[in-house]
Structures are given as structure tokens and as C-alpha cells.
N, C-alpha and C positions, 0 to 999 in steps of 0.2 A: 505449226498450228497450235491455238492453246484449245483443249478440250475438258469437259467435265460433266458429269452425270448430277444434276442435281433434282432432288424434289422441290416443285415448285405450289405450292398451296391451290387448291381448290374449291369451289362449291360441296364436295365431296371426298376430301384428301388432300392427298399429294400424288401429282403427276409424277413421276420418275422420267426426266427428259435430258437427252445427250444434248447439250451443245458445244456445236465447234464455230471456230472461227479463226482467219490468219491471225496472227502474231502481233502484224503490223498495219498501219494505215486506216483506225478506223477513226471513227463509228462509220461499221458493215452495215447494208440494206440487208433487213432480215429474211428469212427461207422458213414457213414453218413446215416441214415435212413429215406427214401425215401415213403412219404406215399400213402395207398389207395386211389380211386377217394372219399370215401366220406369223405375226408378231415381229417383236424387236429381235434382232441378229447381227451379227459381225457385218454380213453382206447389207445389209441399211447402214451401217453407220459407216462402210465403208464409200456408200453413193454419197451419205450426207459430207462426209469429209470430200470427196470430189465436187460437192455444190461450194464448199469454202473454200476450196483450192481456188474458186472466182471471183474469191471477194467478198463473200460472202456471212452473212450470219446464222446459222441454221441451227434449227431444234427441230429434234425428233423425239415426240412425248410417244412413252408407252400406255396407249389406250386404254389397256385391259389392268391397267391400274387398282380398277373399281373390284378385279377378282382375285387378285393377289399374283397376275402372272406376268410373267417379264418376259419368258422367253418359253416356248415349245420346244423345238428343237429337229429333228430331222423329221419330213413329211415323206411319207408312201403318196402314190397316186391309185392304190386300191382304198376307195367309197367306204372298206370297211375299218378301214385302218385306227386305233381308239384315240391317237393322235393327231388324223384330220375330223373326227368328229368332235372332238374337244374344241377343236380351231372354231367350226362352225356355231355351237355354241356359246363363246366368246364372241365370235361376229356378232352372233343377236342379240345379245346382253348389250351393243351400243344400240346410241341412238342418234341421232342428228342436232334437238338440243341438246343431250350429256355430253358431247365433243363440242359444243360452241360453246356449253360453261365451262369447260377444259380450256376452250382459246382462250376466255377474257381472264383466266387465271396465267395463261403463257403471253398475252399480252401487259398483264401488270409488270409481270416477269420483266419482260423488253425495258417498260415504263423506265424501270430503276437500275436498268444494266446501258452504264457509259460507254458498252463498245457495241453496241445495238441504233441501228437508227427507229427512230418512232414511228414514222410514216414510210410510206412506197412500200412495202411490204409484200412477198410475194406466197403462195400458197401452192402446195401441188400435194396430189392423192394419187394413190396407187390400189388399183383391185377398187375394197370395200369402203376404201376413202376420197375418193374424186369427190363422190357427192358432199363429203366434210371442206372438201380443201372450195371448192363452189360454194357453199353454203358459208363457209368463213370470207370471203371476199363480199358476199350478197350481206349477210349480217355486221360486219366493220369493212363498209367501204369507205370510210376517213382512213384506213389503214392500210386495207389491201388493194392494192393496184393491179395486180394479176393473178393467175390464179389458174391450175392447169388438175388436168383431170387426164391420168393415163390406165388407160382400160378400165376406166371405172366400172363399176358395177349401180343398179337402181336410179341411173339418172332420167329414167322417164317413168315416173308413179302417177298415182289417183292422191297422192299426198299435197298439200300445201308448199311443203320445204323440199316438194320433188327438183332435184339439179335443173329440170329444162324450163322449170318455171321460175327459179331461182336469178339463175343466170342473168335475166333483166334487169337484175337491181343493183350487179355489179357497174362501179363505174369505170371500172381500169380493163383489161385486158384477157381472154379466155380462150383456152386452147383444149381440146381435146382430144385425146389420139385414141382409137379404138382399133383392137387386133379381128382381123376378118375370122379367124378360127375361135368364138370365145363366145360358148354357149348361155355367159353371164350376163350379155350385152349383142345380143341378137342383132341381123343388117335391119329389122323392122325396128326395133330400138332407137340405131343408129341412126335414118332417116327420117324419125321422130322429132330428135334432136335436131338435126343440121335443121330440121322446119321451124324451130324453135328458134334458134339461134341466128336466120337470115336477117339481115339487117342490122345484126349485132356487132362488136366488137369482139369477136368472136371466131374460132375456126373453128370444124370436127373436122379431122383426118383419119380416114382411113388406110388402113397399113395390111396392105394385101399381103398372103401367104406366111402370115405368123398368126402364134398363137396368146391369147391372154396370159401376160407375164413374161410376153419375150422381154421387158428393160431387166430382169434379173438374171442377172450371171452365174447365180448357184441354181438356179432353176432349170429341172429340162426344157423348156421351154424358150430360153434362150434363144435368140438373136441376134448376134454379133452388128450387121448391119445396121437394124430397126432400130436397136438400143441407142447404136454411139448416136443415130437420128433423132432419136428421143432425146437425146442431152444437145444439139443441136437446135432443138426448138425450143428445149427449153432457158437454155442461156439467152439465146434471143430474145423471146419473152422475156422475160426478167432485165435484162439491157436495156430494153426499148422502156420498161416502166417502172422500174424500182431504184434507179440510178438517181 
């Protein structure tokens, strides 16, 4: 795998983004993976390095850019903890356009990088990002062909750029997977959506008896099962549209 951490220019800076990709055989169909609120980690770039273990071209930009933070670091699951209230503050400080002037700064990026392919492009969000990795396939759908959203969070608003109203403007392919225990994305939520999304190109899956954040392996919330099915559907996706 060749790997590198670079900033790459913004409307507002420089994004700080890992990209990896095989060694050999490309120009790769790129991955932009869009991370959870608790920020960038070894366990993210270790998923993003197994999305290139496929072939892949993957960047994973650090969001919280705009605050000066790269990394958090260990999270408690006590409400009072000063470093998940930090997390949650950082969550609110984005926005849905300040991540899609983020993408067309990681898409210039692509433009001028030979081992990148331009087009088919695939998107996926985790937690507080589905509705970004959605909203990037709906905003450059010349470029994203797919686009997945796992346990996202806010994808049914009173908003304009809400995911379930988004979703229709995607022209390529959309998958979402939502955990039955996960107070961030409620079953009324969830059946929101799938009403959204009938007749679409489109799937919601429901994943009984786990919790939001079972795809991560350093999380208690973990799911052995769920997860290796999460990267299951998501290679499939991606196969089927960015090849």
C-alpha cells in the first residue's frame, strides 16, 4: 500500500486527509470516507486501508480541520465525560455545506492525482456523516456513483439538504444500514426513510439486535457479524458502480 497524510487546500484551509491506495494497477476508483464525530484514529485508517486492500482509492479528510483538532482520543460512555462533550461540539461546529466545500476541495485533489480515477466515485458516512457521504453523491453526481450511509445520524430534517430529500438527486446507487438499538436514528426515522427512498435506487437495511457503531472494532459496541456484513455490502456497492 502507498500511504500519505496530506493537506489538501480549502474554501477554508487545508483539510488534513490520509490517503491510501495499492501500489500497483491503477488509476484506483476513488472512496471518499467521511469520518465519525469522534474523529480521526488509527481504527479509521485502519478500515480505510482495508477499503484499498480492494482496489481501491480512499481519503479520509479530518473534518474538524476548521478547529484545530485531529484527534480526541479515548471516549467514556458517561454523558459527563469532558471528552465526549468536546466530541459533540465539534459535531455542531460542521455543517452539510462546509463538508461539500471540503469535497470540491478533495475532488480538485483527485483532478491532479494520476493514481486516482476522476469519475465512479464512491462515498460512504458513518454516525454524523451519512448525511455528508448522501449529500456528496446528490451535490457531484457527475462523480459519485454511490454512496452509503451507515448508522447515520439526521437523515430525516425539516431541512432542504435533509439525506431523505437529497437522496433523489443521486444518480448512481444508495445503501443505508441502520442499527435497531440507536437512539440517534429512531425505527420512526428509519421508516421515514425507506418511504423516501421507495422506488429508488436505493436500499435501508435494517440490522436487528445491534447497536449504532457496531462497524467499529474499537468500540463497545462492536459486532463481529454486522460489521464483516457491513463491508459485505459495501464492496458490493462499490463493484456494481464505481468500476
Amino acid at each position: 500500500m502507498i500511504e500519505r497524510t496530506i493537506d489538501i487546500p480549502t474554501k477554508d484551509g487545508a483539510i488534513t486527509t490520509f490517503v491510501v491506495h495499492p501500489e500497483r494497477g491503477g488509476p484506483f476508483p476513488v472512496i471518499v470516507f467521511y469520518m465519525d464525530a469522534p474523529a480521526i484514529r488509527e481504527e479509521l485508517r485502519d478500515m480505510a486501508r482495508r477499503f484499498a486492500s480492494g482496489g481501491y482509492y480512499v481519503m479520509l479528510p479530518n473534518l474538524y480541520y476548521r478547529s484545530g483538532v485531529m484527534e480526541i482520543g479515548p471516549l467514556s460512555r458517561d454523558p459527563n465525560d469532558p471528552g465526549r462533550r468536546r466530541m459533540f461540539e465539534l459535531m455542531e461546529s460542521l455543517s452539510i455545506p462546509k463538508i461539500m466545500d471540503d469535497t470540491r476541495g478533495l475532488l480538485k485533489f483527485v483532478d491532479e492525482d494520476p493514481a486516482a480515477k476522476k469519475t465512479k466515485m464512491g462515498a460512504v458516512g458513518y454516525c454524523m456523516s451519512g448525511q455528508y457521504a448522501i449529500n456528496a453523491a446528490a451535490l457531484f453526481p457527475d462523480r459519485f456513483t454511490a454512496a452509503a450511509s451507515i448508522y447515520g445520524v439526521r437523515l430525516v430534517t425539516d431541512a432542504a439538504d435533509s439525506p431523505h430529500k437529497m437522496v433523489g438527486k443521486i444518480r448512481g446507487e444508495s445503501y443505508f444500514a441502520c442499527a435497531e438499538i440507536d437512539h440517534w436514528a429512531p425505527k420512526e426515522m428509519v421508516d421515514q426513510l425507506r418511504a423516501a427512498v421507495e422506488g429508488l435506487n436505493a436500499e435501508v437495511e435494517w440490522c436487528p439486535g445491534v447497536e449504532h457503531g457496531f462497524a467499529f472494532p474499537q468500540r463497545p459496541a462492536y459486532n463481529k457479524e454486522a460489521a464483516e456484513r457491513h463491508w459485505e455490502r459495501l464492496y458490493a456497492l462499490f463493484g456494481r458502480n464505481c468500476r
